[in-house]
mmCIF file of the N, C-alpha and C atoms, coordinates in Angstrom:
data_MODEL
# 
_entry.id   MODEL 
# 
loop_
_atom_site.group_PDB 
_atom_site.id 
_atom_site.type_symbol 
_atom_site.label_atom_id 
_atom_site.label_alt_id 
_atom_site.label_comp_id 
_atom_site.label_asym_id 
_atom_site.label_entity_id 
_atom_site.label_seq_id 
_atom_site.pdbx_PDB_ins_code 
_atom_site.Cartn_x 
_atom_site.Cartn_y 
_atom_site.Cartn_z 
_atom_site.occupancy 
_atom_site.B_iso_or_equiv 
_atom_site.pdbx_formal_charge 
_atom_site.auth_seq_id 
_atom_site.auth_comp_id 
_atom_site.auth_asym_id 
_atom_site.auth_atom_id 
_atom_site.pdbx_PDB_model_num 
ATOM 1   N N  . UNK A 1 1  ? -75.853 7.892   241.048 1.00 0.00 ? 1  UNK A N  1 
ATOM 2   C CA . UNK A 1 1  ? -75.650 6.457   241.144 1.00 0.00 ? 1  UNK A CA 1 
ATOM 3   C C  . UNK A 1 1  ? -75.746 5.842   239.747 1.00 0.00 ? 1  UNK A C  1 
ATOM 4   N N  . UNK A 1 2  ? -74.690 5.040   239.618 1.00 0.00 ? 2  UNK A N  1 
ATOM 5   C CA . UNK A 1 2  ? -74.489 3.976   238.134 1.00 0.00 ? 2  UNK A CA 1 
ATOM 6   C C  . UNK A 1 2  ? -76.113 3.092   237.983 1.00 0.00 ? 2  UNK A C  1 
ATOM 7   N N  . UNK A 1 3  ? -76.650 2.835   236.484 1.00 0.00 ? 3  UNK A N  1 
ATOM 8   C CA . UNK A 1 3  ? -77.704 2.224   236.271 1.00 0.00 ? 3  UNK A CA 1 
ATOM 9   C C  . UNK A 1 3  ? -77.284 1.123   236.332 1.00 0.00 ? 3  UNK A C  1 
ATOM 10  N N  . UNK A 1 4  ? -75.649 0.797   236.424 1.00 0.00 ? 4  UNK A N  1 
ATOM 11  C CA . UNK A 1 4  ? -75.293 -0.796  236.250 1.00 0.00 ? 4  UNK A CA 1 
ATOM 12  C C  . UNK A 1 4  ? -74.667 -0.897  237.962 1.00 0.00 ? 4  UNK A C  1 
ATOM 13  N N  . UNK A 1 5  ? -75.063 -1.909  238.656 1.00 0.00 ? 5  UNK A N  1 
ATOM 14  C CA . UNK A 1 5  ? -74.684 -2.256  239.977 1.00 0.00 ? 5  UNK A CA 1 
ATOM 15  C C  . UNK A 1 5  ? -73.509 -3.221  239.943 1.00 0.00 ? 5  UNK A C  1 
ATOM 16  N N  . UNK A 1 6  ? -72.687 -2.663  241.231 1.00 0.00 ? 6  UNK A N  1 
ATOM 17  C CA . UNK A 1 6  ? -71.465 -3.772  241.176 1.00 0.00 ? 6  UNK A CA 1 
ATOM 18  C C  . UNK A 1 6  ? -71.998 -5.247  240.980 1.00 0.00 ? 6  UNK A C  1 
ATOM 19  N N  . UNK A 1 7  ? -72.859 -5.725  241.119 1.00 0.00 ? 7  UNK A N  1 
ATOM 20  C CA . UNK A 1 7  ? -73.311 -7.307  241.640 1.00 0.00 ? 7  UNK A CA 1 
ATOM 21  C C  . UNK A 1 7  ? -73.460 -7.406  240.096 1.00 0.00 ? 7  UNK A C  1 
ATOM 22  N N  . UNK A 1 8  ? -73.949 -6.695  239.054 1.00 0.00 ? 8  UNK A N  1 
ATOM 23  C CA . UNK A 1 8  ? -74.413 -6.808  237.796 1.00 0.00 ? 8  UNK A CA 1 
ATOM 24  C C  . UNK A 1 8  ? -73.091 -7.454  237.049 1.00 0.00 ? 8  UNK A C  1 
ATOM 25  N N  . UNK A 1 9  ? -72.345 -5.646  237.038 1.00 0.00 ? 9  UNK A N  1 
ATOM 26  C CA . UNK A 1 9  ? -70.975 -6.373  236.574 1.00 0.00 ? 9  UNK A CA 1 
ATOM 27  C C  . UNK A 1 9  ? -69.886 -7.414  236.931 1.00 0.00 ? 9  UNK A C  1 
ATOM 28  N N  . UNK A 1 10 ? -70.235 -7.728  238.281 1.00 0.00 ? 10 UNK A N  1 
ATOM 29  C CA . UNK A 1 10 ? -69.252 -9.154  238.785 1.00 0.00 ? 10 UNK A CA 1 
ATOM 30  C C  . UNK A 1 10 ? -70.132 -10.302 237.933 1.00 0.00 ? 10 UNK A C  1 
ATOM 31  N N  . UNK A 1 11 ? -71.404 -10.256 237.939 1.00 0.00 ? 11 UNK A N  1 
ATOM 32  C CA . UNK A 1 11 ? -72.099 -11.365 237.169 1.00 0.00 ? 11 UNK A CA 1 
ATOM 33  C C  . UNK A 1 11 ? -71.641 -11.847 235.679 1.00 0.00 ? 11 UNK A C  1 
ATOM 34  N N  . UNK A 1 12 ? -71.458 -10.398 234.980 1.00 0.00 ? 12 UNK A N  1 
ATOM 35  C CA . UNK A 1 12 ? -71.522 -10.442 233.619 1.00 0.00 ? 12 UNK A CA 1 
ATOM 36  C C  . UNK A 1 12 ? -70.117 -10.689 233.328 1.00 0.00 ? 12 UNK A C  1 
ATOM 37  N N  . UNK A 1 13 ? -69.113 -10.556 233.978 1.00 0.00 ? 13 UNK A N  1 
ATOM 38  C CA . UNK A 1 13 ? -67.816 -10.606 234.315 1.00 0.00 ? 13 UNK A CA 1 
ATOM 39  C C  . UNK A 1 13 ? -67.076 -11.939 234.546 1.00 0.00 ? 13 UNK A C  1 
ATOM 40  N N  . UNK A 1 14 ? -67.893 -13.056 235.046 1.00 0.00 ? 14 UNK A N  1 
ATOM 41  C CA . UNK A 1 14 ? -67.805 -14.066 235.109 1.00 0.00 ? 14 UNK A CA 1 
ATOM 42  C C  . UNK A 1 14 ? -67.040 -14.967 233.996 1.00 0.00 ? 14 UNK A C  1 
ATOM 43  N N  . UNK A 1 15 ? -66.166 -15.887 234.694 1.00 0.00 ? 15 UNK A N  1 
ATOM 44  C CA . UNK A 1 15 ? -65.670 -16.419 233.584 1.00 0.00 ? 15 UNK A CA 1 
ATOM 45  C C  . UNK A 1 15 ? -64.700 -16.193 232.721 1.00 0.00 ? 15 UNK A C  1 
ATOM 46  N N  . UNK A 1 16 ? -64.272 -14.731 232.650 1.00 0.00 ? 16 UNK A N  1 
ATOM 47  C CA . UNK A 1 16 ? -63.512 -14.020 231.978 1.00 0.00 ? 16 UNK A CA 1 
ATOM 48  C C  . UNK A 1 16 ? -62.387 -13.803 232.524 1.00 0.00 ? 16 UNK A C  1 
ATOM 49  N N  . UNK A 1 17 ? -61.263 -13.230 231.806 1.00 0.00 ? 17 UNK A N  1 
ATOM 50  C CA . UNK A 1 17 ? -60.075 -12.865 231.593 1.00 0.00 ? 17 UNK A CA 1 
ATOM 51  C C  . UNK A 1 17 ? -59.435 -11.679 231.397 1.00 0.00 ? 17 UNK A C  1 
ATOM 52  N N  . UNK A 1 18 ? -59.709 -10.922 231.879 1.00 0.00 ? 18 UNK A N  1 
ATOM 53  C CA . UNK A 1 18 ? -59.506 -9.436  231.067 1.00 0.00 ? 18 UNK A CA 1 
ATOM 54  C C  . UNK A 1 18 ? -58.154 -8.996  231.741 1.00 0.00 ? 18 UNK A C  1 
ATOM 55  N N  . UNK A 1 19 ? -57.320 -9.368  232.335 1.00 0.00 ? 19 UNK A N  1 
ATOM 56  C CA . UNK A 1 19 ? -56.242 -8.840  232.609 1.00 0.00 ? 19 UNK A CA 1 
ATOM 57  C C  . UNK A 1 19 ? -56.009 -8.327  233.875 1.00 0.00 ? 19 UNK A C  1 
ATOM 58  N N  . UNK A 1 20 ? -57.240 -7.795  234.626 1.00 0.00 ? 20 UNK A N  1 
ATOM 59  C CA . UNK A 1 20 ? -57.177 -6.500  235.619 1.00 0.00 ? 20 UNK A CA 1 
ATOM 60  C C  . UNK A 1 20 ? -58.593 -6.906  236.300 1.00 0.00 ? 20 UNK A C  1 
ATOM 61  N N  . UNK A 1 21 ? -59.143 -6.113  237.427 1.00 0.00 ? 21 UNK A N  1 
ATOM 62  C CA . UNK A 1 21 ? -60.352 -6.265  238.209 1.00 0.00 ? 21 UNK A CA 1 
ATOM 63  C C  . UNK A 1 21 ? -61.285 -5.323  237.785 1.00 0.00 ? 21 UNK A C  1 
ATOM 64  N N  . UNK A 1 22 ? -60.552 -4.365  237.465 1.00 0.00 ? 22 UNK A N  1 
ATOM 65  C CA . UNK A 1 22 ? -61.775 -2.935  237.525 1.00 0.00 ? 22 UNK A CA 1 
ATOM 66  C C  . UNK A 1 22 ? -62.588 -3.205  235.901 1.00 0.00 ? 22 UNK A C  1 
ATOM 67  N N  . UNK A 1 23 ? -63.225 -4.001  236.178 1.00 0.00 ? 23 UNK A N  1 
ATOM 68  C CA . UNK A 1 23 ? -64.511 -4.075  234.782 1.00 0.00 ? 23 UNK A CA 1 
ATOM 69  C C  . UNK A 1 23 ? -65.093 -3.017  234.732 1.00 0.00 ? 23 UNK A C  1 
ATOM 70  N N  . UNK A 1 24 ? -65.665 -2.635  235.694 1.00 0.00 ? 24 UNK A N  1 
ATOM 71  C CA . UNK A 1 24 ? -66.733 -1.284  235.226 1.00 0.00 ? 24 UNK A CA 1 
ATOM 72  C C  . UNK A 1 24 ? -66.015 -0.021  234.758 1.00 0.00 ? 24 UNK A C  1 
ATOM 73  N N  . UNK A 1 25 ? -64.492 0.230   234.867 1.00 0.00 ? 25 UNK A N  1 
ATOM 74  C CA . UNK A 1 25 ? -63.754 0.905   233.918 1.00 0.00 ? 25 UNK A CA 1 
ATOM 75  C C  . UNK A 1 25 ? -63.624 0.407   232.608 1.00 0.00 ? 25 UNK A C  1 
ATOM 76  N N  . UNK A 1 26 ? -63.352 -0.922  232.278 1.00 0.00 ? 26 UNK A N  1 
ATOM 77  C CA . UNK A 1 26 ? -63.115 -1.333  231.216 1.00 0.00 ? 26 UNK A CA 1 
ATOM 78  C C  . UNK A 1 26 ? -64.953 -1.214  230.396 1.00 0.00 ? 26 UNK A C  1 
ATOM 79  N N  . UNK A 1 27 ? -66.024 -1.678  231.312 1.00 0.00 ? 27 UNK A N  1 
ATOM 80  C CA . UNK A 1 27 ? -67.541 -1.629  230.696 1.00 0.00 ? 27 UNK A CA 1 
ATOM 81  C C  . UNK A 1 27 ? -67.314 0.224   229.924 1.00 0.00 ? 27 UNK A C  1 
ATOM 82  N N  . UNK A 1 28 ? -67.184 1.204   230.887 1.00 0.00 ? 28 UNK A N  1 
ATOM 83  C CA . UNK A 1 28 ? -67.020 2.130   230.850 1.00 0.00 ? 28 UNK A CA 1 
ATOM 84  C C  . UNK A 1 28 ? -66.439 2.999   229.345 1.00 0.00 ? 28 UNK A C  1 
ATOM 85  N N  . UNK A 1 29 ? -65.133 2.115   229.043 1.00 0.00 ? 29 UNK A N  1 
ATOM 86  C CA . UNK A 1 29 ? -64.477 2.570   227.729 1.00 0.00 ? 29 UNK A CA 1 
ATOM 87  C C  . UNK A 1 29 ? -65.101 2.104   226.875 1.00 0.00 ? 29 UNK A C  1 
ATOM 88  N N  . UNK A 1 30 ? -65.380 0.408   226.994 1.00 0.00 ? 30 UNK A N  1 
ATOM 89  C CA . UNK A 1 30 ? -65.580 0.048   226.290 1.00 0.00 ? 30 UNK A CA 1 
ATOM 90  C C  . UNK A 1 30 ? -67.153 0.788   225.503 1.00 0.00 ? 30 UNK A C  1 
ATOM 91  N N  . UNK A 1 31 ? -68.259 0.980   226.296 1.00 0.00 ? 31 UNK A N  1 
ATOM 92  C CA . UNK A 1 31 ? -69.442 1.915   225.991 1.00 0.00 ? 31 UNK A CA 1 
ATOM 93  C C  . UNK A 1 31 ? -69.116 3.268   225.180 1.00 0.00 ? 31 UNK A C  1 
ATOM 94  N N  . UNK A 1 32 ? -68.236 3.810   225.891 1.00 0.00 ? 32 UNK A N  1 
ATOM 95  C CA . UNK A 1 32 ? -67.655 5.268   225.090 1.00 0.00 ? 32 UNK A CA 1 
ATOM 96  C C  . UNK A 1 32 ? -67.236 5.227   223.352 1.00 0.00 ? 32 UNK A C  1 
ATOM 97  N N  . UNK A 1 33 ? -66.375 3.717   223.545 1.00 0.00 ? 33 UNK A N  1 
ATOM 98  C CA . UNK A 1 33 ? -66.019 3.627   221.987 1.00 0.00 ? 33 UNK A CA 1 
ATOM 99  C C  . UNK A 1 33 ? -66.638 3.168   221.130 1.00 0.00 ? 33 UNK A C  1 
ATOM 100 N N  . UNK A 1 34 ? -68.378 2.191   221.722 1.00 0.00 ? 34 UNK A N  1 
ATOM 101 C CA . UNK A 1 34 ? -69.151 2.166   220.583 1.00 0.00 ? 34 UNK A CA 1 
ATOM 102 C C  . UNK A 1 34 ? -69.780 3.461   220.196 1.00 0.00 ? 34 UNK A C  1 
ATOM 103 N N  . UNK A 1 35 ? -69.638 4.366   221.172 1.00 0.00 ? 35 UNK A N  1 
ATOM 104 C CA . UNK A 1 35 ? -70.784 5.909   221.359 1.00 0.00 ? 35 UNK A CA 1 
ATOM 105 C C  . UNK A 1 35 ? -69.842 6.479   219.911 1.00 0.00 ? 35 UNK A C  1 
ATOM 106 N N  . UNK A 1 36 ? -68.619 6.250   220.076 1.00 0.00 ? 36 UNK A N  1 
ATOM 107 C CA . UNK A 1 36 ? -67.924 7.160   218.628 1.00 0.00 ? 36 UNK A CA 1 
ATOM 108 C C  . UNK A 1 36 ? -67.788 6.161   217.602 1.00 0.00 ? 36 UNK A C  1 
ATOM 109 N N  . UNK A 1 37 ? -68.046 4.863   217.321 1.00 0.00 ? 37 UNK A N  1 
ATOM 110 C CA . UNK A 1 37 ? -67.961 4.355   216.341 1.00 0.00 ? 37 UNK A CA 1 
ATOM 111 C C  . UNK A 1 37 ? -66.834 3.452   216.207 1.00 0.00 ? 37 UNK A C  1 
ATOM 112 N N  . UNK A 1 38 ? -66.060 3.345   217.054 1.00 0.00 ? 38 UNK A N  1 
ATOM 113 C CA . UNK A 1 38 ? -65.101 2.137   217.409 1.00 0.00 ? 38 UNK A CA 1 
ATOM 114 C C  . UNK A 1 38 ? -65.386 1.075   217.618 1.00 0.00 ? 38 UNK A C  1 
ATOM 115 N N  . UNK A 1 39 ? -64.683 -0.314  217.484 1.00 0.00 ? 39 UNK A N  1 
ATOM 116 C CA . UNK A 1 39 ? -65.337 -1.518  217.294 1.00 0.00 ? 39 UNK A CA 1 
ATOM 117 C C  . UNK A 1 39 ? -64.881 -2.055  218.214 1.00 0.00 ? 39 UNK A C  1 
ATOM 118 N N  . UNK A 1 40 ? -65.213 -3.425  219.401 1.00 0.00 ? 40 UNK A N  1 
ATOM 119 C CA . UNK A 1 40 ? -64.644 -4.023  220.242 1.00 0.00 ? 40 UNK A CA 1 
ATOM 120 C C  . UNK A 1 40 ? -65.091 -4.999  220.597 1.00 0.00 ? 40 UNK A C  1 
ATOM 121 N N  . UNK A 1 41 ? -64.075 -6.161  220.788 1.00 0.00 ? 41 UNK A N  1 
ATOM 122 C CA . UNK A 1 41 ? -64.255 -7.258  220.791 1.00 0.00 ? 41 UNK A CA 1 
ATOM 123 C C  . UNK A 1 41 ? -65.546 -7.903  221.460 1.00 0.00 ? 41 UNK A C  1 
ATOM 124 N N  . UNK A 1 42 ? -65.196 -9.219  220.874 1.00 0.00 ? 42 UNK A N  1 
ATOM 125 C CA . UNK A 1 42 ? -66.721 -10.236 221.080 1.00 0.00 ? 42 UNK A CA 1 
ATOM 126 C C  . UNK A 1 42 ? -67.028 -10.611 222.620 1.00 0.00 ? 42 UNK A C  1 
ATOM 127 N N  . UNK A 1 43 ? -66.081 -10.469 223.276 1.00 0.00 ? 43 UNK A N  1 
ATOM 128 C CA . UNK A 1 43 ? -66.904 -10.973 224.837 1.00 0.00 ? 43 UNK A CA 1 
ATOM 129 C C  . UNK A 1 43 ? -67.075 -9.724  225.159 1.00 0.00 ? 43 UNK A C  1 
ATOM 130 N N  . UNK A 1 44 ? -66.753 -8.266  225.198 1.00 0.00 ? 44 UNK A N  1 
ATOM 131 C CA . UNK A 1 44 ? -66.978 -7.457  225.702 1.00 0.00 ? 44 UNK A CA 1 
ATOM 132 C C  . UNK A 1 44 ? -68.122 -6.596  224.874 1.00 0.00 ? 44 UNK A C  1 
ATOM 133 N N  . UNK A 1 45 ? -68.433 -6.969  223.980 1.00 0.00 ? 45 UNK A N  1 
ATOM 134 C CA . UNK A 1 45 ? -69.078 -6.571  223.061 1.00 0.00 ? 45 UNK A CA 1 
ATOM 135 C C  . UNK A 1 45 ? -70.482 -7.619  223.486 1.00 0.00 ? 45 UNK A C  1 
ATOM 136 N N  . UNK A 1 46 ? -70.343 -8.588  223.836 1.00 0.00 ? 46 UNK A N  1 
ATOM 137 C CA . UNK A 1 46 ? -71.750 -9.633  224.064 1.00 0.00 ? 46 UNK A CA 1 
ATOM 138 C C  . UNK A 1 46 ? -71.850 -9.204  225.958 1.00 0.00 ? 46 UNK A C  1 
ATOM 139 N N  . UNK A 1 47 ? -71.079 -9.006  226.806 1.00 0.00 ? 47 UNK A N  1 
ATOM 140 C CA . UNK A 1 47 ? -71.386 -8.269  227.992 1.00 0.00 ? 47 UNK A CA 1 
ATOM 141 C C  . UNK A 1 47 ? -72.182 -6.940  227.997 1.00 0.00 ? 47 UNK A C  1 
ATOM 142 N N  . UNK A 1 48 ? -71.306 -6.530  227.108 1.00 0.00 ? 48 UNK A N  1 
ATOM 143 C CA . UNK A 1 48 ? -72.588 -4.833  227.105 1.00 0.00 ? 48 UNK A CA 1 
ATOM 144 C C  . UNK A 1 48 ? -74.156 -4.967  226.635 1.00 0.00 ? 48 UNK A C  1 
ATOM 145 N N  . UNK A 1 49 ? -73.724 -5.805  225.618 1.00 0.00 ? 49 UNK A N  1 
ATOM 146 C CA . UNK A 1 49 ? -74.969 -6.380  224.989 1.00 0.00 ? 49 UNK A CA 1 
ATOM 147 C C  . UNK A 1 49 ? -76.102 -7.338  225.968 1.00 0.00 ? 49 UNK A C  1 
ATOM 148 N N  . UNK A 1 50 ? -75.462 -8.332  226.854 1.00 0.00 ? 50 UNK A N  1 
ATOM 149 C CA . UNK A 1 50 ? -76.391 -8.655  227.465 1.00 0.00 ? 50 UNK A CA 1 
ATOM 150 C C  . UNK A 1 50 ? -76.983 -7.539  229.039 1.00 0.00 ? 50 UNK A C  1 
ATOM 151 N N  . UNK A 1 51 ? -76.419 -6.592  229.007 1.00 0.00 ? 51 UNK A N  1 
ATOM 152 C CA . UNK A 1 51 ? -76.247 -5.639  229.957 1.00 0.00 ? 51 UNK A CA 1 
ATOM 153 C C  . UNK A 1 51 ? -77.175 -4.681  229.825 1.00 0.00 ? 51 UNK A C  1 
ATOM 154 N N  . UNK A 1 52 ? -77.500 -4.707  228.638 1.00 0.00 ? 52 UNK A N  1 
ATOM 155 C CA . UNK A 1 52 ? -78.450 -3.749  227.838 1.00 0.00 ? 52 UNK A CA 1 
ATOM 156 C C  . UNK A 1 52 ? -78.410 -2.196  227.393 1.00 0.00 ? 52 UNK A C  1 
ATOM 157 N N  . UNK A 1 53 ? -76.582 -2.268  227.663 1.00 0.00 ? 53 UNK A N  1 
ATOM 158 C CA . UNK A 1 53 ? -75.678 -1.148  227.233 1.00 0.00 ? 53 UNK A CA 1 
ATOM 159 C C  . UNK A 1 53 ? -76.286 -0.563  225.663 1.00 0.00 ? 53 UNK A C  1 
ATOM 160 N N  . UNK A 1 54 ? -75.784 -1.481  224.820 1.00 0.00 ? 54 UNK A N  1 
ATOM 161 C CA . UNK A 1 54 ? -75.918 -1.283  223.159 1.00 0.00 ? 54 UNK A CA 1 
ATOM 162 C C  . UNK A 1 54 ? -76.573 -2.353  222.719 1.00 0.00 ? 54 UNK A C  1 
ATOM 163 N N  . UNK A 1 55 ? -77.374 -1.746  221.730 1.00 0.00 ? 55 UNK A N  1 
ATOM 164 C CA . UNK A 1 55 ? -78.208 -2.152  220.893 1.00 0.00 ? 55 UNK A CA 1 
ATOM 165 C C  . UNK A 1 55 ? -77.854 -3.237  219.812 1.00 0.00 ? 55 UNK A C  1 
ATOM 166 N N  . UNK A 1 56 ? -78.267 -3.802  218.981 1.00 0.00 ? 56 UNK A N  1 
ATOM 167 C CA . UNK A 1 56 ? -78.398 -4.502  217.890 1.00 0.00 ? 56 UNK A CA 1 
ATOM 168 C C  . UNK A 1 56 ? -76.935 -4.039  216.882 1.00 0.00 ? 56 UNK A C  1 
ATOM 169 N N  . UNK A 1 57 ? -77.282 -2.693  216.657 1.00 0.00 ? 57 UNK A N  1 
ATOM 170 C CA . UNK A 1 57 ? -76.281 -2.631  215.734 1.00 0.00 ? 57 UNK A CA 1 
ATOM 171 C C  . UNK A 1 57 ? -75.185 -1.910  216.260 1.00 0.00 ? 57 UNK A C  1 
ATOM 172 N N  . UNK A 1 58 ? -74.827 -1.885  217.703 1.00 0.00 ? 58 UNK A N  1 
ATOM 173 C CA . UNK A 1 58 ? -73.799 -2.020  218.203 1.00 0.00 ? 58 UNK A CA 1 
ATOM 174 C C  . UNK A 1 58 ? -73.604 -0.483  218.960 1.00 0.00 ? 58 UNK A C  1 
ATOM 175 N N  . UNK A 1 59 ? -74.899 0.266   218.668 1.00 0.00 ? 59 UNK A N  1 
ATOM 176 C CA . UNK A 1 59 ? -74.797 1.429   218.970 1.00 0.00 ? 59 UNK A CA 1 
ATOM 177 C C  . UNK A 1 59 ? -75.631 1.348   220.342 1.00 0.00 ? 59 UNK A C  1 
ATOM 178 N N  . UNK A 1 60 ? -74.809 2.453   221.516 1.00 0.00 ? 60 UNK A N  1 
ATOM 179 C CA . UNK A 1 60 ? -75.278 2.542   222.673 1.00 0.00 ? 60 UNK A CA 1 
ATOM 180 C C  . UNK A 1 60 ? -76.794 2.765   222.826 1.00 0.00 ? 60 UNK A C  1 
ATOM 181 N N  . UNK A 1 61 ? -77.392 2.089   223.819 1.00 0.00 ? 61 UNK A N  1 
ATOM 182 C CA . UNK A 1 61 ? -78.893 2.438   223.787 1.00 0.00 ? 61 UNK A CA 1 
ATOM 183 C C  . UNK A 1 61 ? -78.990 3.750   224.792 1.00 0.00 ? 61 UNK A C  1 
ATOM 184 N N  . UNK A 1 62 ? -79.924 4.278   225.259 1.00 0.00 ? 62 UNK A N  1 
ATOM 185 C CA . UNK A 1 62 ? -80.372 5.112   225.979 1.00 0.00 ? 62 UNK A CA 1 
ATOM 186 C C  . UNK A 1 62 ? -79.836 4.761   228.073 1.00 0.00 ? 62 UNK A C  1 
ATOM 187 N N  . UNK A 1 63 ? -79.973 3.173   228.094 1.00 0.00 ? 63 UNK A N  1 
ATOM 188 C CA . UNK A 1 63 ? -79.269 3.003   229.204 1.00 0.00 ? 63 UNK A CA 1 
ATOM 189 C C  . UNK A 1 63 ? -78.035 3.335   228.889 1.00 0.00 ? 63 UNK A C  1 
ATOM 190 N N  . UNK A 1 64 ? -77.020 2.881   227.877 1.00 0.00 ? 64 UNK A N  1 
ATOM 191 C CA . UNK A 1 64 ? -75.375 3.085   227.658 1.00 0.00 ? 64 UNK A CA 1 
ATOM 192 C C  . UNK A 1 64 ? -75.350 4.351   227.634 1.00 0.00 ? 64 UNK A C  1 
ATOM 193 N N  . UNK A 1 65 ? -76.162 5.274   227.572 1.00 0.00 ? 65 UNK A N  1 
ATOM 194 C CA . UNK A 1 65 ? -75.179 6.808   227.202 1.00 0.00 ? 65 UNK A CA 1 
ATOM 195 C C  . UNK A 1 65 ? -75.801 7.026   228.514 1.00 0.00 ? 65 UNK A C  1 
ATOM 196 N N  . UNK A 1 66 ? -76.581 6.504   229.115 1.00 0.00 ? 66 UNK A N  1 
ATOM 197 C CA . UNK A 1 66 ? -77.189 7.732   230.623 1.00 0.00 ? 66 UNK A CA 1 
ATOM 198 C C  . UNK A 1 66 ? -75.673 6.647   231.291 1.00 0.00 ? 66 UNK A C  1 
ATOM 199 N N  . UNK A 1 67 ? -75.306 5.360   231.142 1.00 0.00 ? 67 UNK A N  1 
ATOM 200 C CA . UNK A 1 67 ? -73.886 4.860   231.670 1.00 0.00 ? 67 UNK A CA 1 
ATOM 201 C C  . UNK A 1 67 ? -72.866 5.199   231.737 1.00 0.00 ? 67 UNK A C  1 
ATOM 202 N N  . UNK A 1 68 ? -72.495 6.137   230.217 1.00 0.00 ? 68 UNK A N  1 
ATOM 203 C CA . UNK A 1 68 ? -71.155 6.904   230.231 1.00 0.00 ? 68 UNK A CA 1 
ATOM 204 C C  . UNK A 1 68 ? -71.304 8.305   230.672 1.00 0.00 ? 68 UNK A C  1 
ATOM 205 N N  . UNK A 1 69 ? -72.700 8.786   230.557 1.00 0.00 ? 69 UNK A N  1 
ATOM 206 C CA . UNK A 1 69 ? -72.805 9.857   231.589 1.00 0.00 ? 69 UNK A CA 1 
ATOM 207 C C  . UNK A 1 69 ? -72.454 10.136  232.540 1.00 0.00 ? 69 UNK A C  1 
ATOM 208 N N  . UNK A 1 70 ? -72.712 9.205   233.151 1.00 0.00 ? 70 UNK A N  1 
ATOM 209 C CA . UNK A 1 70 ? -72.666 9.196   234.854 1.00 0.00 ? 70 UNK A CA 1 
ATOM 210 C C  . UNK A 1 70 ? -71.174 8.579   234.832 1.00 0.00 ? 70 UNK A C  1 
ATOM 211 N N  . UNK A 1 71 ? -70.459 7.883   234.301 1.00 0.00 ? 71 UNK A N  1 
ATOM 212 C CA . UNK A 1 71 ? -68.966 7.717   234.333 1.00 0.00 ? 71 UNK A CA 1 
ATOM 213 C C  . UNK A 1 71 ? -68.320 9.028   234.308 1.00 0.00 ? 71 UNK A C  1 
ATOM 214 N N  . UNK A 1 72 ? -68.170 9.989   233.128 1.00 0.00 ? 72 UNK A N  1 
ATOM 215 C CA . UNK A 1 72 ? -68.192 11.277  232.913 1.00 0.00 ? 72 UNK A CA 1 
ATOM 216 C C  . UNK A 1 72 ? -68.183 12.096  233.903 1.00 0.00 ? 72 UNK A C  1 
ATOM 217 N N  . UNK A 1 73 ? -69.428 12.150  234.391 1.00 0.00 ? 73 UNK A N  1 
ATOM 218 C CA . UNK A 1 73 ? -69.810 12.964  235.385 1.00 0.00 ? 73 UNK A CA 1 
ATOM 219 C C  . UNK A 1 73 ? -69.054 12.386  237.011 1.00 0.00 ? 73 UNK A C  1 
ATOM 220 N N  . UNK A 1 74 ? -68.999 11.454  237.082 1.00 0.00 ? 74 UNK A N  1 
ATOM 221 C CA . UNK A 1 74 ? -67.791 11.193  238.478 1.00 0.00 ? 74 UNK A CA 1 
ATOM 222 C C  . UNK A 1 74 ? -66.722 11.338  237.985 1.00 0.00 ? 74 UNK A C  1 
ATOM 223 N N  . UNK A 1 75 ? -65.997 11.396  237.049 1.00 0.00 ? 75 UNK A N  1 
ATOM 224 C CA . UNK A 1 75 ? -65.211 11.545  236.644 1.00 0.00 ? 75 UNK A CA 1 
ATOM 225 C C  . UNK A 1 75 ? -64.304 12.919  236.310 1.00 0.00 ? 75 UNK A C  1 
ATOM 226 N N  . UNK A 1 76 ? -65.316 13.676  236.216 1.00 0.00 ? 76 UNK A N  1 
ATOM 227 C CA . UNK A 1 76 ? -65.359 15.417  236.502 1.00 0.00 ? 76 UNK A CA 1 
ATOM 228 C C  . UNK A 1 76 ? -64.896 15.901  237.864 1.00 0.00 ? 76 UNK A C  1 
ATOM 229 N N  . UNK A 1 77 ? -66.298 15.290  238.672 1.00 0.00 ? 77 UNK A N  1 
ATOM 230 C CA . UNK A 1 77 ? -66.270 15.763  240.192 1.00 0.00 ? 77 UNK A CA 1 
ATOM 231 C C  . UNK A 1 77 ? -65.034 15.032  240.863 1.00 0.00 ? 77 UNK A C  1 
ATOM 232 N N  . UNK A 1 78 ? -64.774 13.685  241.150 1.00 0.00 ? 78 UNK A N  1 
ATOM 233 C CA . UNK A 1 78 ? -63.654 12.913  241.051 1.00 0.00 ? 78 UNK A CA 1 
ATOM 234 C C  . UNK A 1 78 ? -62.126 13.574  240.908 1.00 0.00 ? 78 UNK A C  1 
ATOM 235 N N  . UNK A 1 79 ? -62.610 13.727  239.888 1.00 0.00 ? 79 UNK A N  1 
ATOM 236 C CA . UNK A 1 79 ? -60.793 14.248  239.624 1.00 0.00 ? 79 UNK A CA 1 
ATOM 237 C C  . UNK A 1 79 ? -59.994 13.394  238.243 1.00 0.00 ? 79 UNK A C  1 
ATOM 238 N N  . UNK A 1 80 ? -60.774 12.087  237.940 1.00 0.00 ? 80 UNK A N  1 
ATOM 239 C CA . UNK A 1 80 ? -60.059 11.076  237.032 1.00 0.00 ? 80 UNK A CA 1 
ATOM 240 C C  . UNK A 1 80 ? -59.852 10.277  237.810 1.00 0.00 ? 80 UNK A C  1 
# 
């Protein structure tokens, strides 16, 4: 089970624009590409952040990588 709950991400989601519904795919990449050093924008970048994804200096905390873990890992069993 995800450390982030659907009710979390409809919350943090609020307000926004992103094109599409599936946020917790987009939370998802978006976590992966601070994990390698990629940069991404300011509302999605202040969602993870208030989410308690990544840290200060933009690098995933210990919740964000057990997050893309478990993305990963359904993602294995899943199929994609």
């Amino acid at each position: 089970m995800s450390n982030i709950s659907d009710a979390q991400i409809v919350t943090a989601f609020t307000h926004t624009n992103f094109g599409h519904a599936n946020h917790r795919r987009l939370l998802e990449q978006s976590v992966l590409k601070t994990l390698v050093g990629y940069h991404c924008g300011h509302t999605i970048t202040t969602i993870m952040a208030d989410l308690g994804l990544i840290g200060k200096t933009g690098k995933p905390t210990k919740k964000g990588q057990a997050f893309v873990a478990h993305a990963f890992a359904a993602q294995m069993v899943n199929g994609g």
